[in-house]
Wavefront OBJ file of the C-alpha trace (Angstrom):
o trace
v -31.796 41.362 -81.284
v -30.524 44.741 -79.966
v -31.713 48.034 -81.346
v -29.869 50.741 -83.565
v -31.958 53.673 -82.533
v -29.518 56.577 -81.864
v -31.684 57.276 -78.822
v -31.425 53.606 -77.167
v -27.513 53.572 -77.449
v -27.475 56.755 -76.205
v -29.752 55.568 -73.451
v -27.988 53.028 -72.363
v -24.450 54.497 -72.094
v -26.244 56.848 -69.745
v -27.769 53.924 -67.484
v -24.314 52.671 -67.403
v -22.835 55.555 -66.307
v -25.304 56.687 -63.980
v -25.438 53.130 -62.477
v -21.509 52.850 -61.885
v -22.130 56.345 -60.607
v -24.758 55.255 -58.093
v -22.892 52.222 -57.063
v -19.801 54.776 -55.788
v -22.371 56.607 -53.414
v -24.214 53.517 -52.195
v -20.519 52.267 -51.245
v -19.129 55.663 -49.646
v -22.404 55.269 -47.794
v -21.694 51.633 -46.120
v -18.421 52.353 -45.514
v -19.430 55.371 -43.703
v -22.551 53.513 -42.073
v -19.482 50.931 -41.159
v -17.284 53.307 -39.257
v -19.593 55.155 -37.248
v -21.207 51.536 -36.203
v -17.166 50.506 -35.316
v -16.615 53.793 -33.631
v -19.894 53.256 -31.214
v -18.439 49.513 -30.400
v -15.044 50.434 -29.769
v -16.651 52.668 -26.915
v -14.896 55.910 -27.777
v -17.955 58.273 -27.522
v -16.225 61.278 -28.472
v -15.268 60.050 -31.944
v -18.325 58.453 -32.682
v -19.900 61.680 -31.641
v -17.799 63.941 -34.581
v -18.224 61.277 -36.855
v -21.903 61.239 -36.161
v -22.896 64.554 -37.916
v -20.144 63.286 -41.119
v -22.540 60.241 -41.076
v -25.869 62.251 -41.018
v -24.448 64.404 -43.611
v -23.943 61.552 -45.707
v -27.075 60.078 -45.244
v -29.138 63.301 -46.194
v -27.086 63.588 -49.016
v -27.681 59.829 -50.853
v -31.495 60.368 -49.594
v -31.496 64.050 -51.636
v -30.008 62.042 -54.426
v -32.462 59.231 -54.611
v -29.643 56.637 -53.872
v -31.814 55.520 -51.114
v -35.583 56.012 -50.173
v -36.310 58.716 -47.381
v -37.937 56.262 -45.093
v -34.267 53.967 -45.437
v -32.461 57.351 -44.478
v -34.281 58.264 -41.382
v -34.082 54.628 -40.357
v -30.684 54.976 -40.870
v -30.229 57.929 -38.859
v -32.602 56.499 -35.906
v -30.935 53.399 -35.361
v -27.352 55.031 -35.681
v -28.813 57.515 -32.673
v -30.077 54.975 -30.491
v -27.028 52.923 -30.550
v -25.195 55.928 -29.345
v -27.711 56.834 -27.074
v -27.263 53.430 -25.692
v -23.824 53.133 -25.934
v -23.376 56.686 -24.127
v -25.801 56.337 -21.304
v -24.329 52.581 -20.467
l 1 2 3 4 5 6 7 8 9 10 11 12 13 14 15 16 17 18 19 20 21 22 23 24 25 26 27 28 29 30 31 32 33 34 35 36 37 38 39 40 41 42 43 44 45 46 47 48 49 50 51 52 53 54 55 56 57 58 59 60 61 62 63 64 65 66 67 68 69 70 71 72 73 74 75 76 77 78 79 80 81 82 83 84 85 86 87 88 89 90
């Protein structure tokens, strides 16, 4: 049985737009998570160094948001690093 109450519809046109909203970010964040992670493999350092504070950026930005926890972000951000790192010093 679903409810009348003003307040629930309006609730729940807000969850659906906040939730279609949310599902934009988390997507502009893979596919940016993706192309850094394709820049490191393809071995061209100097790219995946520009595109490394555009990633970072990104990251802080869905972690300000709440779109991902904190601790997800700076895992993020560490691994992304030490691939480089890797990558670089190799």
């Amino acid at each position: 049985m679903a409810t009348r109450h003003k307040s629930a519809l309006k609730a729940n046109r807000q969850t659906i737009v906040r939730t279609a909203h949310n599902r934009e970010l988390r997507s502009k964040l893979r596919t940016g998570l993706k192309s850094i992670r394709a820049a490191i493999d393809s071995g061209d350092s100097a790219a995946a160094k520009a595109a490394l504070s555009q990633t970072f950026s990104l990251i802080d930005k869905m972690s300000k948001k709440k779109i991902i926890h904190d601790n997800a972000a700076g895992r993020y951000k560490s691994r992304i690093a030490k691939k480089l790192a890797r990558k670089t010093t190799a």
